[in-house]
NUTI-690051 format. One record per residue: residue number from 1; z, y, x of N, C-alpha, C, O, CB in turn. Coordinates in steps of 0.05 Angstrom, whole numbers, plus 5000, padded with zeros to 4 digits. Last residue first. Glycine has a CB too. Layout:
// NUTI-690051
TIDREN  num  n.zz  n.yy  n.xx  ca.zz  ca.yy  ca.xx  c.zz  c.yy  c.xx  o.zz  o.yy  o.xx  cb.zz  cb.yy  cb.xx
TIDREN  NUM     Z     Y     X      Z      Y      X     Z     Y     X     Z     Y     X      Z      Y      X
...
***
This chain:
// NUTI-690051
TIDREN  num  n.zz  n.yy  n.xx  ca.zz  ca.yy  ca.xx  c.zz  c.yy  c.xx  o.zz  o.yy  o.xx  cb.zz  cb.yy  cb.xx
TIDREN   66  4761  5457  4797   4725   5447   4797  4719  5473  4829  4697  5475  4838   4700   5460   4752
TIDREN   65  4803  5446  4744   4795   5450   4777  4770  5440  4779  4759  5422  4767   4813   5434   4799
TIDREN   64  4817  5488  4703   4806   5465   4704  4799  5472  4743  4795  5491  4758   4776   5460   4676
TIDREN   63  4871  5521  4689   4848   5523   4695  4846  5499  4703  4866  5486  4709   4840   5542   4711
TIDREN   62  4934  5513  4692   4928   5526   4657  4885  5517  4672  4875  5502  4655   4945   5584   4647
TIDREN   61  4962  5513  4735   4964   5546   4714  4942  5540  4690  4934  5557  4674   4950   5583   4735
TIDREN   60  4968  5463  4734   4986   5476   4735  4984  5502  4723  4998  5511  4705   4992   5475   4756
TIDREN   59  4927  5425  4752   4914   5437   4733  4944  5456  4716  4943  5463  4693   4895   5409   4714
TIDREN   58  4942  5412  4806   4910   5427   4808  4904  5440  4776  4887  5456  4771   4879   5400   4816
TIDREN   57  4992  5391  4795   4986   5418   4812  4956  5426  4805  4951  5449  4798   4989   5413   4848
TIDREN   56  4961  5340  4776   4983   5362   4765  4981  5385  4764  4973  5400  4746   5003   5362   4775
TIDREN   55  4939  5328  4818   4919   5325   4797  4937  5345  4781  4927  5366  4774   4912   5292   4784
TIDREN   54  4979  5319  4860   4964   5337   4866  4936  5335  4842  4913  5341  4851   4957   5333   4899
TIDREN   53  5014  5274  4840   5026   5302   4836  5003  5329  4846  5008  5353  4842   5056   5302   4854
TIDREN   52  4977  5235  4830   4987   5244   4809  4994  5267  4815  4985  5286  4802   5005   5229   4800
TIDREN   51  4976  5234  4898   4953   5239   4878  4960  5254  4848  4953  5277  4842   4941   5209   4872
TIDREN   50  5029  5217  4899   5024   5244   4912  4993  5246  4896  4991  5265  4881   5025   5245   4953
TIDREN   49  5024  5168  4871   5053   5180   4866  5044  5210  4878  5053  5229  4866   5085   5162   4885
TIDREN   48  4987  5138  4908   4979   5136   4876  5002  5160  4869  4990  5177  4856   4984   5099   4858
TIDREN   47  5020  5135  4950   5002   5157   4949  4984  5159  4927  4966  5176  4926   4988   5157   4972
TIDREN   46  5090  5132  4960   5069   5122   4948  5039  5142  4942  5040  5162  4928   5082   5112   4924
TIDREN   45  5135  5166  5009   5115   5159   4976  5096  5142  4977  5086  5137  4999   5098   5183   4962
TIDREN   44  5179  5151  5056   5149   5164   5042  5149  5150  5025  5159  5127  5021   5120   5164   5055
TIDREN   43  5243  5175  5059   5227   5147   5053  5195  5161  5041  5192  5177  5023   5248   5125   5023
TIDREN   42  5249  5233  5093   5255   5212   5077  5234  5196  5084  5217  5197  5101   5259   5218   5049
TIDREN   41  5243  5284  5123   5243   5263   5137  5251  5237  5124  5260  5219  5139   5257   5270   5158
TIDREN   40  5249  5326  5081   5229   5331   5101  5221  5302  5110  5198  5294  5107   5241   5351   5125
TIDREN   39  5275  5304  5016   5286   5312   5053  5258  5305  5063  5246  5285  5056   5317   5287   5073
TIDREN   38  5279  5346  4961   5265   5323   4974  5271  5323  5008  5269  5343  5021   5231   5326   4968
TIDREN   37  5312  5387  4947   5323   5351   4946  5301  5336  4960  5306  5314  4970   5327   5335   4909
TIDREN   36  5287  5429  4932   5307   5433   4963  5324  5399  4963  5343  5391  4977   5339   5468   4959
TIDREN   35  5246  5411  4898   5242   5412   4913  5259  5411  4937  5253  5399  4958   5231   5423   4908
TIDREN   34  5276  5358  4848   5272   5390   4858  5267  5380  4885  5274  5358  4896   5302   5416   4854
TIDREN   33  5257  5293  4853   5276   5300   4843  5261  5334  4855  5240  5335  4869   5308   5283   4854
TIDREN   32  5200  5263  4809   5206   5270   4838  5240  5290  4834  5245  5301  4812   5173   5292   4855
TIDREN   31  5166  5241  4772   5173   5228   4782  5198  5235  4812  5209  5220  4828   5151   5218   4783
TIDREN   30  5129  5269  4766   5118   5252   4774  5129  5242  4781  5120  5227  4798   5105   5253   4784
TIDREN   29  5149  5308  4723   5146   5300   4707  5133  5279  4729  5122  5262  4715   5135   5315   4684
TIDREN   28  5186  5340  4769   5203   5324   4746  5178  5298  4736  5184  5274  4739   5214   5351   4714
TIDREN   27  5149  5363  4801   5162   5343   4809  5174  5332  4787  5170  5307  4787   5180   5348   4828
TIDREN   26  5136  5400  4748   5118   5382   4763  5126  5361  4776  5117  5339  4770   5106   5394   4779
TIDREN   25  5180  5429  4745   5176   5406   4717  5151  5390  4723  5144  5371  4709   5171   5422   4683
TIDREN   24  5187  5455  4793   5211   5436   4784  5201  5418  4764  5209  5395  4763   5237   5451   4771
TIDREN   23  5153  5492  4803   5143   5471   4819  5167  5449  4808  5163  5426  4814   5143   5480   4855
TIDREN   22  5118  5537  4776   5152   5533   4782  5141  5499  4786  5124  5487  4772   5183   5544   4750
TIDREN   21  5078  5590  4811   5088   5567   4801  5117  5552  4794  5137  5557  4808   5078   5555   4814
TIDREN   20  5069  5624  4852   5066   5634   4831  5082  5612  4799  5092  5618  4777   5032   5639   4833
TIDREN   19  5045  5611  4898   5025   5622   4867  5040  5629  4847  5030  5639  4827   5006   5600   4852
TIDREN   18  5096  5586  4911   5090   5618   4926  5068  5623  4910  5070  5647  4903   5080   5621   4963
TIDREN   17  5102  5544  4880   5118   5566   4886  5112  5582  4891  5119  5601  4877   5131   5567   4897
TIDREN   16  5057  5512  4914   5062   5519   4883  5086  5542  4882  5075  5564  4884   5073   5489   4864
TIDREN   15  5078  5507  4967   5058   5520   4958  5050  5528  4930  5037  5549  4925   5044   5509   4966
TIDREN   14  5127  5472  4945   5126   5503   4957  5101  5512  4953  5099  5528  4934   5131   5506   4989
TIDREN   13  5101  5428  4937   5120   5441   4913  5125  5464  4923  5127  5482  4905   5149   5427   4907
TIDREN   12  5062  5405  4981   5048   5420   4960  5079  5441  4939  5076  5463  4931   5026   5391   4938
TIDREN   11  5111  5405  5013   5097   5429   5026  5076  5431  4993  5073  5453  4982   5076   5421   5065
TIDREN   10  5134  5365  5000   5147   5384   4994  5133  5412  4998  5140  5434  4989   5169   5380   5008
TIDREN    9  5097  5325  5000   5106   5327   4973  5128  5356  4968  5136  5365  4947   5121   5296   4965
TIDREN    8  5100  5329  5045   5071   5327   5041  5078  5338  5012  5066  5357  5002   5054   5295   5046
TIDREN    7  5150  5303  5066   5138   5332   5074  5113  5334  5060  5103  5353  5073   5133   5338   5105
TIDREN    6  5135  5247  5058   5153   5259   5036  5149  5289  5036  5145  5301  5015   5184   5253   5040
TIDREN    5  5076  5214  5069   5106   5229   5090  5117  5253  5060  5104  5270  5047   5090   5259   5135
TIDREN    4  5045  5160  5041   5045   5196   5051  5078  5200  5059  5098  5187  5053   5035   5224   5018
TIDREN    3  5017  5103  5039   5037   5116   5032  5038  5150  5053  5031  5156  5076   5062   5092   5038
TIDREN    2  4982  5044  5017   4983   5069   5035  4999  5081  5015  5000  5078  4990   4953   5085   5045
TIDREN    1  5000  4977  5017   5000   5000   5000  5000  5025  5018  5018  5026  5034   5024   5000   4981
***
């Protein structure tokens, strides 16, 4: 099973933040605890689990990504 570094999951929930975003009911709804909970250096994800959360993010304010 390929898997992503947990930082990956923290750097998109910040970057959502700084647009502008509230990045809490995104992690909530994939599964993920708030952002200042995810540790930099945890157990990596599942990358079906970071997909989901970057299909999320992409449609977060509301616009179709394209």
């Amino acid at each position: 099973m390929l898997r992503v570094s947990s930082v990956n999951l923290k750097i998109l929930a910040h970057t959502l933040e700084v647009e502008g975003q509230d990045s809490r009911d995104l992690l909530r709804r994939c599964g993920l605890c708030a952002m200042e909970e995810l540790p930099e250096d945890g157990e990596w994800a599942p990358l079906a689990q970071f997909d989901h959360m970057m299909a999320a993010a992409a449609n977060a304010d509301g616009e179709s990504a394209s």
